[in-house]
C-alpha positions in Angstrom: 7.1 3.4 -18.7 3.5 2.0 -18.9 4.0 -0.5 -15.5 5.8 3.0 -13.5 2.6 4.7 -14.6 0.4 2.2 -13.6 2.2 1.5 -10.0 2.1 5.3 -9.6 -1.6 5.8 -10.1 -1.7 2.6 -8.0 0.4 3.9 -5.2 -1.2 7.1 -4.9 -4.7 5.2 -5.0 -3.5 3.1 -1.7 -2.5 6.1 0.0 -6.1 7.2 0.3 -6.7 3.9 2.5 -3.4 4.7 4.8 -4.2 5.4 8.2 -3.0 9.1 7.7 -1.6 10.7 4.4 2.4 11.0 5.2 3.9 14.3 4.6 4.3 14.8 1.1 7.9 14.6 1.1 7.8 11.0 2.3 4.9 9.9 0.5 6.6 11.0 -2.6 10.4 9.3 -1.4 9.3 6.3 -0.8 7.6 5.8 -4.4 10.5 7.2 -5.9 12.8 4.8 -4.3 10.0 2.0 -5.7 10.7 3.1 -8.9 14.2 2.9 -9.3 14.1 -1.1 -9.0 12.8 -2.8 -11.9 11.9 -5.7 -9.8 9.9 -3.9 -7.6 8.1 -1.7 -10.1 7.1 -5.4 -12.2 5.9 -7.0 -9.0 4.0 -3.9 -7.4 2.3 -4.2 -11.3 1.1 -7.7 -11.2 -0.4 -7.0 -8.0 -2.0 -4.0 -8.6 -3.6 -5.7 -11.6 -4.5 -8.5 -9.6 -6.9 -6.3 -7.3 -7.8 -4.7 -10.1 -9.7 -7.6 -11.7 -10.9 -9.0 -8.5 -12.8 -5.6 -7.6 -14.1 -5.1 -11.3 -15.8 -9.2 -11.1 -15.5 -11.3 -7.8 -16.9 -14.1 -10.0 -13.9 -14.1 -11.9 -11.9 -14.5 -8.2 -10.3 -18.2 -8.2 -9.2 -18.1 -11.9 -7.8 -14.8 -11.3 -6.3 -15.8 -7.9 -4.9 -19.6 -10.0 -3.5 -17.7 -12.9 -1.5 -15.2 -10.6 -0.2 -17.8 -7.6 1.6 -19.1 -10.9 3.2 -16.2 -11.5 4.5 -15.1 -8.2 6.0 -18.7 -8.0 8.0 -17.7 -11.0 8.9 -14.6 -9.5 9.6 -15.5 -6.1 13.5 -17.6 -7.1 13.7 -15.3 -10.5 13.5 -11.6 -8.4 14.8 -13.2 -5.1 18.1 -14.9 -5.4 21.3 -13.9 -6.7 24.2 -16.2 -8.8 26.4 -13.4 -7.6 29.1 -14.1 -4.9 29.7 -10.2 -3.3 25.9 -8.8 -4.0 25.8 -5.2 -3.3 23.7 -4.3 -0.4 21.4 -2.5 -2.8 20.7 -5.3 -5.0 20.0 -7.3 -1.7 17.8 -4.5 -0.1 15.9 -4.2 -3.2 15.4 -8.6 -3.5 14.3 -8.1 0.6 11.2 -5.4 -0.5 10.7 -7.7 -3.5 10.1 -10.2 -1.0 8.3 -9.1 1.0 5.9 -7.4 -1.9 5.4 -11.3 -3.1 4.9 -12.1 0.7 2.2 -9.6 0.8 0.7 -11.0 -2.1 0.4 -14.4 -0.6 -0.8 -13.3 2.8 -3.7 -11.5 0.5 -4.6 -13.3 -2.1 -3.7 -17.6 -0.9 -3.8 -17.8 2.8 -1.7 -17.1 5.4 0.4 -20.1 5.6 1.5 -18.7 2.2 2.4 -15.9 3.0 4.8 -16.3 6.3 6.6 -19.4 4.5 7.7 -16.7 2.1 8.3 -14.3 4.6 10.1 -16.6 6.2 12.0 -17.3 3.5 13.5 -13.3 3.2 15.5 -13.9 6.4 18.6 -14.2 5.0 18.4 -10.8 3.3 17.3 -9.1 6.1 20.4 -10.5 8.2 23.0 -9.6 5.4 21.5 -6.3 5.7 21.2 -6.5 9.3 24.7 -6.9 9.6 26.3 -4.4 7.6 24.6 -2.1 10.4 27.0 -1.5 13.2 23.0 -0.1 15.1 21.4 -3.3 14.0 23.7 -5.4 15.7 24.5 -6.1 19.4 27.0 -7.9 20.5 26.5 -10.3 23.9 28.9 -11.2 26.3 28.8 -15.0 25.2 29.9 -13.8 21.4 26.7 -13.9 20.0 24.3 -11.3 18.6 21.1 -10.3 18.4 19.4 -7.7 16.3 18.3 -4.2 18.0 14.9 -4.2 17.9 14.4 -0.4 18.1 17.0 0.4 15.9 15.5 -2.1 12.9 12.2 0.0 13.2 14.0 3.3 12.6 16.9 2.0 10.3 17.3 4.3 7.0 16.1 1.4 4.4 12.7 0.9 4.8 12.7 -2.4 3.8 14.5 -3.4 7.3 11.8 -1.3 8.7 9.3 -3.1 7.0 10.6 -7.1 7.6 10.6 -5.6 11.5 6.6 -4.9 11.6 5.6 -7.7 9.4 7.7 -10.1 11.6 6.5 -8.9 15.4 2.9 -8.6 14.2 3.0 -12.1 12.5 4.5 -13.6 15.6 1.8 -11.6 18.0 -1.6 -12.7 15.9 -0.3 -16.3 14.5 1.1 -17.1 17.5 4.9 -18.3 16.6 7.8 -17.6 18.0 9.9 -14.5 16.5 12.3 -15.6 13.3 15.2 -14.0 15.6 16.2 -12.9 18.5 15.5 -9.3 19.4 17.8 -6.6 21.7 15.5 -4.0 23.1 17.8 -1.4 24.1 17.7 1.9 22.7 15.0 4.1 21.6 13.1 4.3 17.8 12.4 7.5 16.5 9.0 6.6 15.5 8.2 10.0 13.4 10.8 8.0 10.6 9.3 4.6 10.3 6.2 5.6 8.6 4.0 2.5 9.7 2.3 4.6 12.3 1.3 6.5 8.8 0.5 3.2 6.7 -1.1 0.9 8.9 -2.0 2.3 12.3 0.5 0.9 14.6 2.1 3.0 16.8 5.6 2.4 17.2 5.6 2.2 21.0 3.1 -0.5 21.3 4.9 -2.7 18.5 8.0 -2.9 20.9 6.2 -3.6 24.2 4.2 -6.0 21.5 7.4 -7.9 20.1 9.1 -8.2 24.1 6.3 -10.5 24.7 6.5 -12.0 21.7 10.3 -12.4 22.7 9.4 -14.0 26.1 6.7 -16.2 25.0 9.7 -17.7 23.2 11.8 -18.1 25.7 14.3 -15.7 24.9 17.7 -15.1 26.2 17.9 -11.5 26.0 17.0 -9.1 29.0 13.3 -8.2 28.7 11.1 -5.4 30.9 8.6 -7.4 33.5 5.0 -7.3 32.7 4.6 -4.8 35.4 7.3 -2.1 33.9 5.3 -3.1 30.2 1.9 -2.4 31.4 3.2 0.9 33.3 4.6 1.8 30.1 1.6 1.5 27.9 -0.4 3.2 30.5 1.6 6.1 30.2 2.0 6.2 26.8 0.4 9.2 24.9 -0.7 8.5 21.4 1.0 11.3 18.5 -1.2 11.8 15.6 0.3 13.6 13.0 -1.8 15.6 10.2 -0.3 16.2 7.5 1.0 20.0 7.3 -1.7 22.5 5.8 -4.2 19.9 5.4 -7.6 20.1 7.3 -8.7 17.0 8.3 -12.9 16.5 9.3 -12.8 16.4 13.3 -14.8 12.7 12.6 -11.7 11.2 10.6 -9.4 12.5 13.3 -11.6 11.0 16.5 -11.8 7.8 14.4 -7.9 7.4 13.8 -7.4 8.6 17.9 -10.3 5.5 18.5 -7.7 3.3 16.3 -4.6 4.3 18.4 -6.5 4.3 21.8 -7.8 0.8 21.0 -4.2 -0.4 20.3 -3.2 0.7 24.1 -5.6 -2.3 25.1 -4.6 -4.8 22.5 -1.1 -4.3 24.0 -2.7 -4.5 28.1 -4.6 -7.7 26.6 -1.6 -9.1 25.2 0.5 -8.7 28.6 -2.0 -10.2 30.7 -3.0 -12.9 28.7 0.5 -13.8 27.1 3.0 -13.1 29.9 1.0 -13.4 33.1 -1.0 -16.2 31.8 -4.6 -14.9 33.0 -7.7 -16.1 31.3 -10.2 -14.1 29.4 -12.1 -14.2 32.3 -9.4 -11.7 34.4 -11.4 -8.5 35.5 -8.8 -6.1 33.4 -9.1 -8.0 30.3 -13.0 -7.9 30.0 -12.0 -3.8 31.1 -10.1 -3.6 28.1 -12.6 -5.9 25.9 -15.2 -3.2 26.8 -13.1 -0.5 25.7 -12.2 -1.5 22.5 -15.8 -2.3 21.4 -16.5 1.1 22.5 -14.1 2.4 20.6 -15.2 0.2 17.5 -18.8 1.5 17.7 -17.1 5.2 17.4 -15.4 3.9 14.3 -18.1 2.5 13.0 -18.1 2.0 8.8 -15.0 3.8 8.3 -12.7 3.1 6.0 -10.5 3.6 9.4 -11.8 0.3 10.6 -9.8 -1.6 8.1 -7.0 -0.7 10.6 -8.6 -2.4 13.5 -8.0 -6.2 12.3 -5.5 -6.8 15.8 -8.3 -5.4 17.4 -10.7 -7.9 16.5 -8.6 -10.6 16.8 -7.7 -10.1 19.7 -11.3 -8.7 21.0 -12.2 -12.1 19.7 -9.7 -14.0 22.1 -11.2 -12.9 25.2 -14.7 -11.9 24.0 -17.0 -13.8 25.8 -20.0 -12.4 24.9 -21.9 -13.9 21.9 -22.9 -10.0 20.3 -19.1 -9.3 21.2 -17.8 -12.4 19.0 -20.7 -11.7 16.5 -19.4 -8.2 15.8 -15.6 -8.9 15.7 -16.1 -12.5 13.4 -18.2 -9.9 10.6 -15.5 -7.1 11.1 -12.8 -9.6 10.2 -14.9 -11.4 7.0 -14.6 -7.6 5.9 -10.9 -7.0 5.8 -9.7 -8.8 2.4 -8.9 -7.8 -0.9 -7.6 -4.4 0.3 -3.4 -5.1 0.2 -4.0 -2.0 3.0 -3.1 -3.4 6.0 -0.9 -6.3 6.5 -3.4 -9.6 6.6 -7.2 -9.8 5.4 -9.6 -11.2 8.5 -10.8 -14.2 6.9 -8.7 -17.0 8.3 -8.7 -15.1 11.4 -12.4 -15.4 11.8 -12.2 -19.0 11.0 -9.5 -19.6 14.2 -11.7 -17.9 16.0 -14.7 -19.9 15.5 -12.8 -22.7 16.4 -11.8 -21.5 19.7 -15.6 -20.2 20.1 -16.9 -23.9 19.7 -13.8 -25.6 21.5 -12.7 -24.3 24.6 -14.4 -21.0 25.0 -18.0 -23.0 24.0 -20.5 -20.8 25.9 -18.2 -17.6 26.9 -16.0 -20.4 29.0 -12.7 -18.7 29.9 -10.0 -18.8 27.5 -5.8 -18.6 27.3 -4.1 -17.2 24.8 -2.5 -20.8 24.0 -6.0 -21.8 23.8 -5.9 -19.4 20.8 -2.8 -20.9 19.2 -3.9 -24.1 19.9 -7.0 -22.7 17.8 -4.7 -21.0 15.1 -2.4 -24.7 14.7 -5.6 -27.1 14.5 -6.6 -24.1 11.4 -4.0 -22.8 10.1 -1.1 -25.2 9.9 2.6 -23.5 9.7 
């Protein structure tokens, strides 16, 4: 009773820092179906106290931080795996969100290394899962199957929903190639998957995001050309939802349209840079680098701006002014510590100073597998 009171006071705490309060009907599902799992409620407890201590003393930080890694390495094979032959797909959903709490954890509180090993490591749940769905799964003509990328963002457990944004937006800003292959037929009903609400990212852009993530890789599946990707992001039009009877200030509402607007020229950076191979030095990227640090200096100090991390990281790629880098490195070094979005901006900063004082010494162009090149020498996964 003490740990659900905790993780409720917790929860409601976090939802302060979401990118827009959900309507209270969802807000208030989705912690009672946290609730319900002992697993879940222990681990969303031990993190909760986690960030509890570091705010209250940062000098206390790496004992806290080497006390705790210890027991998420307990919990990981205790809360994750099964001795049980037929698991129901319950007790498999609720190990998935279990991992991908501890993932969280990692990604937060070690590095980010960490944190994908473990997130790699909840594949196997997500594909048991996966393929119980008759929408999740798509047959090909050679007999094999891939997994309905659409479909996985607006599937009814939200823990599919959440493997799906973790997954693209780990393989967009660290540069791997997707743990699966992706379908991208169909449409997502975006108003259901609640990450537009949580962490900023409009469903739309995630898709176009993931089907260059997909060719990047090489994949075999049927993807849109750059051409019919940019045409869709220029076209799309951003849906902010308020919540019902609430009256947000007019300044929280043009900071969360900055958020979405910026995330329109992410997506055209992305395209150009990762499918059509341009340089930073292209005309429309340095277009799009403008906008977005427009857009930041509307944000400014926000508690918005915890939400523009891709952003920055991105801004940061093809930035090749030194006040731009300047401004993105110190926006990153800010993100940590929050559990808010889905990485903190430290070890992001730290690629980027590599690429900074490698290849793109003195605002020389860059590629976006300069940047991974960057992220590997760094980060190794």
């Amino acid at each position: 009773m003490i740990f659900r009171s905790y993780h409720s006071a917790d929860h409601l705490q976090r939802l302060s820092y979401w990118f827009s309060p959900p309507p209270f009907q969802i807000g208030n599902l989705l912690m009672l179906q946290m609730l319900k799992s002992k697993r879940i409620v222990w681990v969303m407890y031990l993190a909760a106290k986690v960030f509890q201590l570091l705010h209250q003393d940062p000098q206390i930080q790496s004992s806290v931080v080497a006390e705790h890694i210890g027991w998420i390495d307990k919990l990981e094979p205790k809360f994750t795996t099964t001795s049980c032959n037929n698991p129901s797909l319950d007790d498999i959903g609720e190990r998935l969100m279990v991992h991908l709490t501890l993932a969280s954890l990692k990604f937060n509180l070690i590095d980010l290394a960490s944190g994908y090993q473990l997130l790699r490591n909840s594949l196997p749940k997500f594909l048991q899962l996966a393929a119980a769905d008759t929408t999740l799964l798509i047959e090909r003509r050679d007999g094999s199957a891939v997994v309905s990328f659409p479909h996985a963002l607006s599937a009814s457990r939200y823990e599919l929903r959440r493997f799906a944004v973790i997954e693209a937006v780990s393989a967009f800003l660290l540069g791997v190639p997707p743990l699966l292959e992706y379908g991208y037929d169909g449409e997502c009903d975006s108003e259901n998957n609640g990450f537009e609400w949580i962490y900023g990212v409009p469903v739309v852009i995630l898709q176009i995001i993931s089907q260059v993530n997909s060719y990047r890789a090489g994949g075999r599946v049927a993807l849109e050309d750059w051409k019919a990707l940019e045409a869709r992001v220029m076209v799309w039009k951003p849906q902010y939802l308020v919540t019902e009877g609430a009256s947000a200030a007019k300044s929280v509402d043009e900071n969360r349209a900055a958020v979405l607007e910026g995330w329109r020229h992410v997506a055209l950076i992305y395209i150009y840079m990762g499918m059509c191979g341009a340089s930073s030095h292209d005309s429309r990227i340095q277009a799009s680098v403008d906008h977005i640090i427009e857009l930041g200096k509307a944000i400014g100090s926000s508690r918005i701006g915890i939400h523009t991390l891709p952003h920055c990281v991105v801004v940061g790629v093809a930035a090749r002014l030194e006040k731009h880098r300047i401004a993105v490195y110190e926006q990153l070094r800010s993100i940590k510590d929050t559990r808010i979005w889905l990485f903190p901006g430290l070890q992001f900063g730290e690629v980027l100073y590599h690429l900074w004082h490698g290849v793109g010494l003195g605002g020389a162009p860059v590629t976006w597998d300069d940047y991974v090149q960057s992220r590997c020498a760094v980060i190794s996964i």
